[in-house]
N, C-alpha and C positions, 0 to 999 in steps of 0.2 A: 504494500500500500504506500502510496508517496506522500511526502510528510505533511502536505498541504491538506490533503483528505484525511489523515491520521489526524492531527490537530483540529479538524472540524469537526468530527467526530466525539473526538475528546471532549472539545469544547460543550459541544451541546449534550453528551450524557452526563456529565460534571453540572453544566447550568439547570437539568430536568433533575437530577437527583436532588442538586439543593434549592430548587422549588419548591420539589414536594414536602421539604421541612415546615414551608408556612401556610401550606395547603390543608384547611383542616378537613382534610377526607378519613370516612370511613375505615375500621383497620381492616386488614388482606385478610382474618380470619373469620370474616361475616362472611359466608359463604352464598353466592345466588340460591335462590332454594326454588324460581320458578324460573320457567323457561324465557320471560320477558329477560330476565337479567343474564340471559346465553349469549355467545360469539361462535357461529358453527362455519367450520370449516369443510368443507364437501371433496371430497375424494372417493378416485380408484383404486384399489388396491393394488391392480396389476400397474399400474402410471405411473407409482412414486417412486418405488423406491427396491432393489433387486439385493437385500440380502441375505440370501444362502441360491448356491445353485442347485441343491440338492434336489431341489422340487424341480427344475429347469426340461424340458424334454424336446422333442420335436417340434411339438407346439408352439415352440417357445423361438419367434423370432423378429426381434429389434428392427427389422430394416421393413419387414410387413406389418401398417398399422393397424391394419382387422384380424392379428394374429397378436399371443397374449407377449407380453414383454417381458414378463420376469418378477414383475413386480409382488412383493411378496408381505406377511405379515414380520417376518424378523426384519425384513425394509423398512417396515414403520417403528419397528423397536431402536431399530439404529438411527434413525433424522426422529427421536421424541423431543431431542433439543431443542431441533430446531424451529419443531411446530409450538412444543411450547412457550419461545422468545416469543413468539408472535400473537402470544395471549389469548389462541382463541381456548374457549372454555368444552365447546362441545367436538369431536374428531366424528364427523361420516362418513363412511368409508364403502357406501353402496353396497350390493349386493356380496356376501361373501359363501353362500350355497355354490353345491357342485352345477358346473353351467358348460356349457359348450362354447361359448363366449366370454372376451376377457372382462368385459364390462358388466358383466351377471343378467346379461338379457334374454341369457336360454337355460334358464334354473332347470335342472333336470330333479332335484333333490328341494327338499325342506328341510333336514337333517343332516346330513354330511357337508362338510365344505369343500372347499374347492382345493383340490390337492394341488395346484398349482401357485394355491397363497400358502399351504402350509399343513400342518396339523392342530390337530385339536387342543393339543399341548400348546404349539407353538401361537396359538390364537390366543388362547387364557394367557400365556405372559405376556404378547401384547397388551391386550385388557389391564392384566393388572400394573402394567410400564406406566399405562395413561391414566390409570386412576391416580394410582400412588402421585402421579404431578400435578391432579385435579381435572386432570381432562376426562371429561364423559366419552364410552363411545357408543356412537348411532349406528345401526345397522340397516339397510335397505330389508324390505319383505314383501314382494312382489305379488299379491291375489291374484295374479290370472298371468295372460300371454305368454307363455313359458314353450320348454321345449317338448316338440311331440314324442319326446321320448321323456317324459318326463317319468318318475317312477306310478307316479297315480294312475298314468294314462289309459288303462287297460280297466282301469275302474267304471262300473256300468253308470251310467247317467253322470259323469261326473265333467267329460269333456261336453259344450252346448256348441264351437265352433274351432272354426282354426281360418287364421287370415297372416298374411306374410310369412308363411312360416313359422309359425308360432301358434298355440292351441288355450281357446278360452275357457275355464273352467265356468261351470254353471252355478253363479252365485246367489240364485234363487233357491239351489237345489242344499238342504238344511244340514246334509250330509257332507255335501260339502262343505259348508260354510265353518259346522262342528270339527272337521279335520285342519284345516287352517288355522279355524281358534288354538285347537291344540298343540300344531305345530310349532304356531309363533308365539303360543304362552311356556311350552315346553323350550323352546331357543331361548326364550329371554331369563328364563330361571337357573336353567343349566350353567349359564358362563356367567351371567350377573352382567347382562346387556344393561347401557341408562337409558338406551330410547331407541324407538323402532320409527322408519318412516314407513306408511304403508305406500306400496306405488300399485299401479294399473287397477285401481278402483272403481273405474265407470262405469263398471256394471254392476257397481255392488249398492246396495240401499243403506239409506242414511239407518235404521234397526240393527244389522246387521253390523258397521260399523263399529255402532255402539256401543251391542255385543263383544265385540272384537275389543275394542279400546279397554271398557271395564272388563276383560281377561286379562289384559295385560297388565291393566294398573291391580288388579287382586295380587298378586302376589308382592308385589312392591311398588307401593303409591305415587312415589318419585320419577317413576318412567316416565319419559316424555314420548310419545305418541303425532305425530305429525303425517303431513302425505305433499306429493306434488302436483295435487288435483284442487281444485275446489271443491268443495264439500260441506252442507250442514252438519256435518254428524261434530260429537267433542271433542276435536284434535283439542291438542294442548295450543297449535297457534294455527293462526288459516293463512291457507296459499291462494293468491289471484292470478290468473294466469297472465293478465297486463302489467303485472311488478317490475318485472325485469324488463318489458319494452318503456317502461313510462321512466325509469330508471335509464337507462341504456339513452333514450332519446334527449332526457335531461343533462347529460353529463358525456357525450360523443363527442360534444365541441361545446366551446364559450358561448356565454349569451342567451342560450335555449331554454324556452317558457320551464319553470321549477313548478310551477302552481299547480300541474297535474300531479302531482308527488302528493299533495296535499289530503286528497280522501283518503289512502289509506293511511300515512302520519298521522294524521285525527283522528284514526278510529285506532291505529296503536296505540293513541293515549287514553283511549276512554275503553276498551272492551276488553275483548279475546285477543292477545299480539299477532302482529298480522308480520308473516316473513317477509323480508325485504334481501332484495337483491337485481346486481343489474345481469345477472346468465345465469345458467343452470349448467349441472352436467348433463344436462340431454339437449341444449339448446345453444345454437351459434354464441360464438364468444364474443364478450362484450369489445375486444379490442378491434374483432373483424368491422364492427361499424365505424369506431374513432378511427380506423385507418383509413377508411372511403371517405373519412370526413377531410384526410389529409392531414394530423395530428400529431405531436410528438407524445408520441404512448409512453414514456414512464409517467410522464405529467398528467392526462388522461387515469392513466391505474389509479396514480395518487387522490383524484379527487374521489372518483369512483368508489374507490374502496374506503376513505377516507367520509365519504358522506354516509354510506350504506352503516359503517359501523358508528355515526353520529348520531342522524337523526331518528327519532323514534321507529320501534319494530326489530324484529329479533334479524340478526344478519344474518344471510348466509350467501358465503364467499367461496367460489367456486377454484378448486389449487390455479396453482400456475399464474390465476389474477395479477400477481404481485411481481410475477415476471414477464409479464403483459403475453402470456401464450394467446395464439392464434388459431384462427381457423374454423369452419360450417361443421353446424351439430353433427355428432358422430367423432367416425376414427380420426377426423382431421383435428377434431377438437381436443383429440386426448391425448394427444400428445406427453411421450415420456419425460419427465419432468428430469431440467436441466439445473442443477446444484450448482454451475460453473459461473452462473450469471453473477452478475452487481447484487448487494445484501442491501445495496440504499434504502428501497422501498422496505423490505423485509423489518429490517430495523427502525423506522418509520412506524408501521402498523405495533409492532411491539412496543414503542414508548405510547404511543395511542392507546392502546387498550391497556396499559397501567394505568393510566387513568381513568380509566371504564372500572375495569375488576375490581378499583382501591374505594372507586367509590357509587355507592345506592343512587345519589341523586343522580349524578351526571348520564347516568343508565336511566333512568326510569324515575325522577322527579318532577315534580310540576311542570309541563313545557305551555311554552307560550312562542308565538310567534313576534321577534322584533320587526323583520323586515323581509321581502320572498318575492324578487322582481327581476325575471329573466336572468336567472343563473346566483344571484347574491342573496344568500341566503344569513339570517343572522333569529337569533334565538335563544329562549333564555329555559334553563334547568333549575329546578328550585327545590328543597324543602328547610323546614323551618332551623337545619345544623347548615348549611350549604348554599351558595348562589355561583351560577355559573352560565355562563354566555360563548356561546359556539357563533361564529362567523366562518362561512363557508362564500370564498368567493371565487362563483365559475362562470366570472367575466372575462372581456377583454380589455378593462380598464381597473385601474386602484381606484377603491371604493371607502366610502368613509358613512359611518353610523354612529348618530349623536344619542345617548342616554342621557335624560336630562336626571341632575341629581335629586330631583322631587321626588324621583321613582328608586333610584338607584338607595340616593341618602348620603348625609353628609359624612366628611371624613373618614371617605374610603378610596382601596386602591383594585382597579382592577389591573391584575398581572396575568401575562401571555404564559402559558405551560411552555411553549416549546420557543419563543424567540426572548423569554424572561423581559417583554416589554411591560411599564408599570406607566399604570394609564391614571393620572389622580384629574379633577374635576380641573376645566378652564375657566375665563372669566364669563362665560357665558352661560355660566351655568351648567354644564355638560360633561359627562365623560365623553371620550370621542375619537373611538375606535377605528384606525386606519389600516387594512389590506390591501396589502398587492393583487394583482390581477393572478391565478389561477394559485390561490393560498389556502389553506384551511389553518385556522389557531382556537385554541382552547383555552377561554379568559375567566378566572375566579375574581371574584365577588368578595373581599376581606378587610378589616377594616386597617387602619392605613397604620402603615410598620415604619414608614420613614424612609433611612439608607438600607438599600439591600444589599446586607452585607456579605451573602449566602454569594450576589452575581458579583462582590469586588474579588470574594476567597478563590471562587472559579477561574476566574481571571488571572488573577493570582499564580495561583495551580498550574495553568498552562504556560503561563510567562517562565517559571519557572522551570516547569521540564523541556521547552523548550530550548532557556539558558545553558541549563544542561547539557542537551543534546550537543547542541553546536560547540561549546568547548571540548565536548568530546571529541568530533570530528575536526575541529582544529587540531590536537593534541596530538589525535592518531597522523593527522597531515604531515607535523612537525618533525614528528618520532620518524616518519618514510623519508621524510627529506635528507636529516640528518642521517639514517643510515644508507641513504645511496649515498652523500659526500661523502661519508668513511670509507663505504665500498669501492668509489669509483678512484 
């Protein structure tokens, strides 16, 4: 790393660490206990990450993307690090039943996994890797479409159709319905799963569902239960299937109307959480738009992802997001995930969601909208330990939002989390909060501390190891010089 990037780096984990001294956030051991206060990260098992070859076969081929890659469960035990720098709280990891496909979209089994991610053994210590660091893991579980050779298939009345290749189970049929129950409440007890997504539901009834759900929470209340459908029945949160376009079209390029975002933000804050996100794993990646927009995709990623885990609704961030991966739903979208890339963003979403997980409000506190006009967004988080103001600007111009102290209140300071800028009131009455064009910052609400002595020490800090540094490289200069004159 070159020492110019080393010291920025420095800089600003030094100046976010001693932030959070005067940040009176919530402590790290109040743990989310409902799904509003999740950060889910959506993955393939076979895409991440290839450690042991042992499971490796024929099948097994990197350079063909409709053929499985390798990717394994001891791959996710090896990069636990690195998912969990990045704060998310929930790990989904799709379909892990034996399938004919890398992506678990030709489940042959309800029971057995997929020898190509692992064993049963090797599964449980994944599980237990991510618990033990507080990561939940979600499992896909597929009600229908599955493979004609599925093991049930041969069962009377139980197949109703078969389209693409794939065979619909008949979810009228009670019989059926009762074996699913059991399957996926016997999965989720056996390993000590925290939550199941149900997928290919559209033929099943909001009763049924229900059914299904209160199976799965009987044996442990805390499971979280969701799906990629729409649906009355009682997920723990609801999927729209315009999230991710209304998302995607807001945040592709600068300037574009935010105010469609707005119906489901509102009803995050008032009901059922409603998932937020701008892709899916089944669905074109959000960077193939911002590229036809003609866009520089790290900057793009940054807001995107950056907005989706800010404003209200549970996130879910589809992998590779953060290395702006590419590509139309399917194999082109799943691309094997490249470790080699730039950590900027990665490290980025991790100091971001320390301040999600450290604190109640900023998650899931009073929200109100400041301001929300073609891309500049600005917003305020409240409860009665906490104040916090989120500005999000996905303009093409720096933008500036006045808080008059009438609202705010006298003798206070709002401070930046990540540029440690400290905002105290002008003669005008006003706090008055200034963003760059394509910025996101995190401003707490505290009552006014004076010199911040935490950003002189930082400062400090760096001046110093920098000092350092360079006499050292002077010294070792010196020491070469002098012994080529002796030598020569």
């Amino acid at each position: 790393m070159k020492l110019k990037k080393w010291l920025s780096v420095l800089t600003a984990g030094v100046l976010l660490s001693t932030t959070f001294a005067f940040a009176s956030i919530a402590n790290a051991e109040n743990k989310a206990s409902t799904i509003a206060d999740e950060s889910i990260y959506d993955l393939l098992v076979d895409r991440f990450f290839n450690g042991t070859g042992k499971n490796d076969d024929e099948q097994v081929n990197t350079k063909d993307p409709e053929m499985f890659a390798g990717g394994d469960f001891d791959g996710l035990v090896k990069k636990v690090d690195y998912i969990a720098n990045m704060g998310y709280t929930i790990l989904s990891i799709g379909s892990v039943f034996e399938t004919e496909k890398y992506d678990g979209s030709m489940v042959t089994s309800y029971s057995a996994l997929e020898s190509h991610f692992g064993t049963e053994e090797e599964f449980q210590n994944m599980l237990h890797t991510y618990q033990n660091r507080d990561i939940k893991i979600m499992v896909d579980f597929p009600l229908s479409n599955v493979s004609p050779n599925h093991e049930w298939a041969s069962e009377a009345g139980f197949v109703t159709s078969a389209n693409d290749g794939k065979i619909q189970w008949d979810l009228t049929n009670t019989a059926v319905q009762d074996n699913l129950i059991e399957s996926a409440s016997q999965f989720v007890s056996k390993f000590g799963i925290n939550g199941v997504r149900l997928t290919n539901i559209e033929s099943a009834d909001t009763a049924f569902l229900n059914r299904m759900i209160d199976a799965l929470k009987a044996g442990n209340s805390n499971v979280y239960v969701i799906t990629n459908s729409e649906s009355d029945a009682n997920f723990d949160a609801k999927f729209y299937e315009d999230t991710a376009n209304l998302f995607t079209n807001a945040f592709k390029n600068v300037d574009l109307d935010t105010d469609v975002l707005e119906t489901h933000i509102n009803e995050a804050t008032s009901g059922t959480p409603v998932l937020s996100m701008t892709d899916t794993i089944w669905s074109d990646r959000f960077t193939l738009s911002s590229t036809e927009e003609e866009m520089y995709q790290p900057t793009r990623s940054k807001m995107s992802i950056a907005s989706t885990l800010l404003l209200p609704g549970v996130p879910v961030v589809t992998y590779g997001s953060e290395i702006a991966m590419n590509g139309t739903a399917g194999a082109e979208a799943h691309q094997y995930y490249n470790f080699k890339t730039d950590s900027e963003l990665v490290d980025y979403i991790g100091n971001l969601q320390t301040l999600l997980n450290d604190s109640d409000t900023l998650r899931s506190g009073e929200f109100k909208w400041i301001e929300n006009d073609n891309g500049f967004m600005a917003f305020e988080r409240k409860s009665d330990t906490e104040d916090w103001i989120v500005v999000i600007n996905n303009s093409s111009k720096t933008k500036r939002v006045n808080l008059p102290v009438a609202e705010i209140g006298e003798g206070k300071e709002i401070r930046g989390m990540f540029d440690s800028e400290i905002i105290r009131a002008n003669k005008d009455g006003n706090y008055t909060i200034i963003l760059d064009r394509e910025m996101v910052e995190v401003y707490q609400i505290i009552d006014a501390r004076g010199i911040n002595m935490s950003y002189i020490i930082a400062l400090g800090l760096v001046v110093v190891i920098y000092t350092t540094f360079m006499i050292v490289v002077m010294k070792r200069g010196k020491k070469r010089r002098t012994e080529q004159v002796n030598n020569g």
